[in-house]
C-alpha positions as CSV (number, residue, x, y, z in Angstrom):
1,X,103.4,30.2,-69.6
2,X,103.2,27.8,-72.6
3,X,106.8,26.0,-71.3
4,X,105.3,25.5,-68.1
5,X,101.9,24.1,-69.5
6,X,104.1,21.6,-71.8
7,X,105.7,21.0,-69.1
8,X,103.1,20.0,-66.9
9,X,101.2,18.1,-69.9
10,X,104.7,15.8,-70.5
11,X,104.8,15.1,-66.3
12,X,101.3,14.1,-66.5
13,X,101.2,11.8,-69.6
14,X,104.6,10.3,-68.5
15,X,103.1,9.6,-65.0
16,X,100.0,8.3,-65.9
17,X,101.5,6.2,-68.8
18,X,103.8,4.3,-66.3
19,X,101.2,3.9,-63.7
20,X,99.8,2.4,-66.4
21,X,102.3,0.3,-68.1
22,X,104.2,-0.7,-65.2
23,X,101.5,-1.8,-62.7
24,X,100.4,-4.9,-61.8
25,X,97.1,-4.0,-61.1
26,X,95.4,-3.4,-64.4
27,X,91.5,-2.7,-63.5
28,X,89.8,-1.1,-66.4
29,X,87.8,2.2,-65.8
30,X,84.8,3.1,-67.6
31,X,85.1,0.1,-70.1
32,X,81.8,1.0,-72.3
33,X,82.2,4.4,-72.7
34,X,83.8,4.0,-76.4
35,X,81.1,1.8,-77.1
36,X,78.3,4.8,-77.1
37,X,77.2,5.7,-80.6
38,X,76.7,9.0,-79.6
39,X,78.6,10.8,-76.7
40,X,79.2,14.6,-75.8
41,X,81.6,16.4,-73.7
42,X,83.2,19.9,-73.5
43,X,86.9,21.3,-73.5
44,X,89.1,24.4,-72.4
45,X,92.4,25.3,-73.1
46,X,94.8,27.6,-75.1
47,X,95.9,28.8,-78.0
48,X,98.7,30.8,-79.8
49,X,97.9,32.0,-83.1
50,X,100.2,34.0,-85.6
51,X,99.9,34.9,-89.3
52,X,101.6,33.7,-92.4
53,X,102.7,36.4,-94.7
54,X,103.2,36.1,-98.9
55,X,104.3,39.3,-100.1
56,X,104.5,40.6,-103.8
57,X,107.3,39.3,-106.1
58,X,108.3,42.7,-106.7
59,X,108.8,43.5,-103.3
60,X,110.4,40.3,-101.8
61,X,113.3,41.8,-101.2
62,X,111.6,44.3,-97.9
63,X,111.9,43.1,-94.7
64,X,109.4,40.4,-93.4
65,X,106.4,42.2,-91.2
66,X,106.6,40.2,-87.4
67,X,104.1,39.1,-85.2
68,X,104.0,39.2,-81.7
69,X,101.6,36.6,-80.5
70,X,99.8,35.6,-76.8
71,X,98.4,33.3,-75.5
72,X,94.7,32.9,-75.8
73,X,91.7,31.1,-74.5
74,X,89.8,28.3,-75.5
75,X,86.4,27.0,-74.2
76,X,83.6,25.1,-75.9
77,X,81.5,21.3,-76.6
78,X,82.2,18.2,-78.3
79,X,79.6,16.0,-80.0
80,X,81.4,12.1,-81.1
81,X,79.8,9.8,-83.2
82,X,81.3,6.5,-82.8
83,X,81.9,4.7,-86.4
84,X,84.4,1.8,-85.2
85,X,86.4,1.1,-82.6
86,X,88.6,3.0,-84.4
87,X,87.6,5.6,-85.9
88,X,85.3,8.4,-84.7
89,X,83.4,12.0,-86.5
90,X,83.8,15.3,-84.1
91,X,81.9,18.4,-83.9
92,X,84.0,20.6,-81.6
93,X,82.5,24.7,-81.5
94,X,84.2,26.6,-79.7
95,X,85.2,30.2,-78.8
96,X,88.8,31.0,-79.1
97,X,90.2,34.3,-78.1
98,X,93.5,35.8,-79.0
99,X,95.6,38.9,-79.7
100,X,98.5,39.5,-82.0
101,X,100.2,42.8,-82.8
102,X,101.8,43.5,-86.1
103,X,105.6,44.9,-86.0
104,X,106.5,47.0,-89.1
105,X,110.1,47.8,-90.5
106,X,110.5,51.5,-90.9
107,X,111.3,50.9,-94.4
108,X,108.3,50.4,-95.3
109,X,107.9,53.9,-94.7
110,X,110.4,55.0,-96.5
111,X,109.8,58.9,-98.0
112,X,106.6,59.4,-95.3
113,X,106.4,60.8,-92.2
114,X,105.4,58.6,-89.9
115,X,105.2,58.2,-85.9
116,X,106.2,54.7,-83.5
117,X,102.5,54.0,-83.2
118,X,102.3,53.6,-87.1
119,X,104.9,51.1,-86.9
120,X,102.6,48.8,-84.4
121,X,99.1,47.3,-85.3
122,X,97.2,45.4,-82.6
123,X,94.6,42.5,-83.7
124,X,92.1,41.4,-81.3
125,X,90.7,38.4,-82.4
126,X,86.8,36.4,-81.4
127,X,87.1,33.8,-83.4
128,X,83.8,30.6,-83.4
129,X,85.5,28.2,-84.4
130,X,84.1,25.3,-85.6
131,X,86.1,22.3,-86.6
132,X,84.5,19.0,-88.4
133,X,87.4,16.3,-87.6
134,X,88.2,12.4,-87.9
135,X,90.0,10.9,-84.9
136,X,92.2,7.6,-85.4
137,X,92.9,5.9,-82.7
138,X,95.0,2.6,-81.3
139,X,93.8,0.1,-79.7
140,X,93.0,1.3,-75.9
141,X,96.0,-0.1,-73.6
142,X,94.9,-0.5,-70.3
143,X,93.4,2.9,-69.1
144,X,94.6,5.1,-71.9
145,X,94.3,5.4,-76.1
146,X,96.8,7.4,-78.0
147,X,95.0,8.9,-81.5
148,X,96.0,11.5,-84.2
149,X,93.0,13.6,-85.8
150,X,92.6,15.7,-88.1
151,X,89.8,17.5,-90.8
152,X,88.4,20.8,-91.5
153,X,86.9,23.9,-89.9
154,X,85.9,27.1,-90.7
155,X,85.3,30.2,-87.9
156,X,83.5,33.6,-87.7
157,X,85.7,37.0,-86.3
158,X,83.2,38.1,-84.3
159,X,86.0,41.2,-83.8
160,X,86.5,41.7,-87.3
161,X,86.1,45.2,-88.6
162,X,85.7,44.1,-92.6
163,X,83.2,46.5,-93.0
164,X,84.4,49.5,-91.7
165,X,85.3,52.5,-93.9
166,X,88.1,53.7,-92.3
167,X,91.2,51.8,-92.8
168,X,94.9,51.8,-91.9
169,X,95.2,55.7,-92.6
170,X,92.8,56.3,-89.5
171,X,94.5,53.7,-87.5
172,X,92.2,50.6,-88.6
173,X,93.7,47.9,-89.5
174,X,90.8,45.5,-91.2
175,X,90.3,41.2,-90.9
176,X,87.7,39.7,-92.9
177,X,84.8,38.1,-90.9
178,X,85.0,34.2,-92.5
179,X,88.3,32.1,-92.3
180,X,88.5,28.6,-93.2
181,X,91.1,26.0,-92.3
182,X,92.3,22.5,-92.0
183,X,93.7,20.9,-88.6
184,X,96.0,18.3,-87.7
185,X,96.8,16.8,-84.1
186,X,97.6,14.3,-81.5
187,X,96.0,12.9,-78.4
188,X,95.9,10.8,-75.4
189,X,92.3,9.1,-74.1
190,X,93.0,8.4,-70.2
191,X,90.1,6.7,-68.8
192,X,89.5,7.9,-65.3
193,X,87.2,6.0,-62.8
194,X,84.2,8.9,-63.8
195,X,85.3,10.2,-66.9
196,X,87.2,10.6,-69.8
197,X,89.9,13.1,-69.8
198,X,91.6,13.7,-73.2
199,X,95.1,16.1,-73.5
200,X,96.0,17.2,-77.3
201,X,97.5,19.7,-79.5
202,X,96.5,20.8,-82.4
203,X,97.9,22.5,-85.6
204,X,95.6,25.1,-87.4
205,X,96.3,26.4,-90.9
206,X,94.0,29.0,-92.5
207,X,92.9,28.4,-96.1
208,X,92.2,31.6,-97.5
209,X,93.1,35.3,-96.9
210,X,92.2,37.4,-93.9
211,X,93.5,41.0,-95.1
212,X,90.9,43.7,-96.1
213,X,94.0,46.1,-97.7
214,X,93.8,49.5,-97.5
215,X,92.3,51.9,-100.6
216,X,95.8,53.6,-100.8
217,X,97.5,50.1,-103.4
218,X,100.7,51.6,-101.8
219,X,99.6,51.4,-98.6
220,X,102.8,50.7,-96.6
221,X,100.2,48.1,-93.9
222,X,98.7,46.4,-97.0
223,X,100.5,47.2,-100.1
224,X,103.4,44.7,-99.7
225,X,101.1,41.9,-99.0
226,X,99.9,39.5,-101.3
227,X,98.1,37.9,-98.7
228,X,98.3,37.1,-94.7
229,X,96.5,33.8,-93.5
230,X,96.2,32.3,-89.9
231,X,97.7,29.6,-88.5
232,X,98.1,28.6,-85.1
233,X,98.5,25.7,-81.9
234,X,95.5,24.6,-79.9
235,X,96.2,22.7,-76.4
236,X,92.9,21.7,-75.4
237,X,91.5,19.5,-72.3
238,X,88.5,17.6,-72.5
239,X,86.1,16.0,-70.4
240,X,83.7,13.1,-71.4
């Protein structure tokens, strides 16, 4: 699914782009939009998050713990203040759900008795997600603006299970409730004769550590791990 929709994102940008370029006809849409101090909008798209994994010096020699990611979904509102033609502040909240499942090497069982389900651990993930960004643009050529952006964000697990008691010995494998990140993208403005529509991708790299480890310290789901942050790619489309 994600070939196909970065397949269909370079087809459009490449079509649009020579229309653009190439054309005689070179009628501007929607020439003061930029020009609002204040302008608002809302996106969707998708996301594929995974997790970084640091593990304990005396245990680097194991086996590296995979994740098997999805693809997720992404919906929410943007609020642009305009500083220059330039150079603009975003607010962008959004809800962005995902699922990842955690592959274990039976050697990290090694001496226990253990079963195929205790090798897996599924993650269900609510994350809102709310980004504060700066977004750099060109100069707009003809009906389109390319831009880079980038800035901080920080998000609350509404599926997080930090809290709970029980812990990987009963199955639970914990998250903590508050991440925090910093972002880095790319863009394309295409002005459309009613709107703005705005492609981009975006990289997402958690700050601090999302694993509650078990009470066991030799817990073979949390005692290898010196700590497991998110990170992950955002395609989102927006309309202004």
């Amino acid at each position: 699914m994600k070939n196909i929709l970065f397949l269909f994102t370079f087809l459009f940008l490449f079509h649009t782009a020579h229309a653009q370029l190439f054309t005689r006809e070179k009628v501007l849409n929607d020439e003061n939009v930029d020009k609002r101090r204040l302008s608002y909008g809302y996106f969707i798209g998708f996301n594929s998050y995974d997790f970084n994994f640091d593990y304990k010096a005396n245990m680097a020699n194991m086996a590296d713990i995979q994740t098997k990611k999805s693809t997720g979904f992404n919906v929410g509102l943007v609020g642009n203040l305009r500083i220059n033609d330039f150079l603009d502040l975003r607010l962008e909240p959004g809800l962005y759900i995902t699922t990842r499942t955690l592959e274990y090497p039976e050697s990290y069982f090694n001496g226990m008795e253990f079963t195929s389900s205790d090798l897996e651990r599924e993650i269900k993930s609510t994350y809102i997600h709310v980004p504060l960004l700066l977004k750099f643009s060109t100069k707009r050529i003809n009906n389109f603006k390319p831009f880079i952006v980038g800035g901080i964000s920080t998000a609350l697990n509404l599926s997080s299970n930090q809290d709970n008691p029980d812990d990987n010995s009963a199955g639970k494998f914990r998250t903590k409730k508050n991440m925090y990140f910093y972002e880095i993208g790319f863009g394309i403005d295409f002005y459309l004769y009613y709107f703005k529509f705005t492609p981009s991708i975006r990289g997402v790299f958690a700050i601090n550590d999302e694993l509650v480890r078990d009470a066991d310290p030799n817990s073979p789901w949390t005692g290898n791990i010196e700590s497991m942050k998110t990170r992950g790619v955002f395609i989102n489309f927006t309309f202004q």
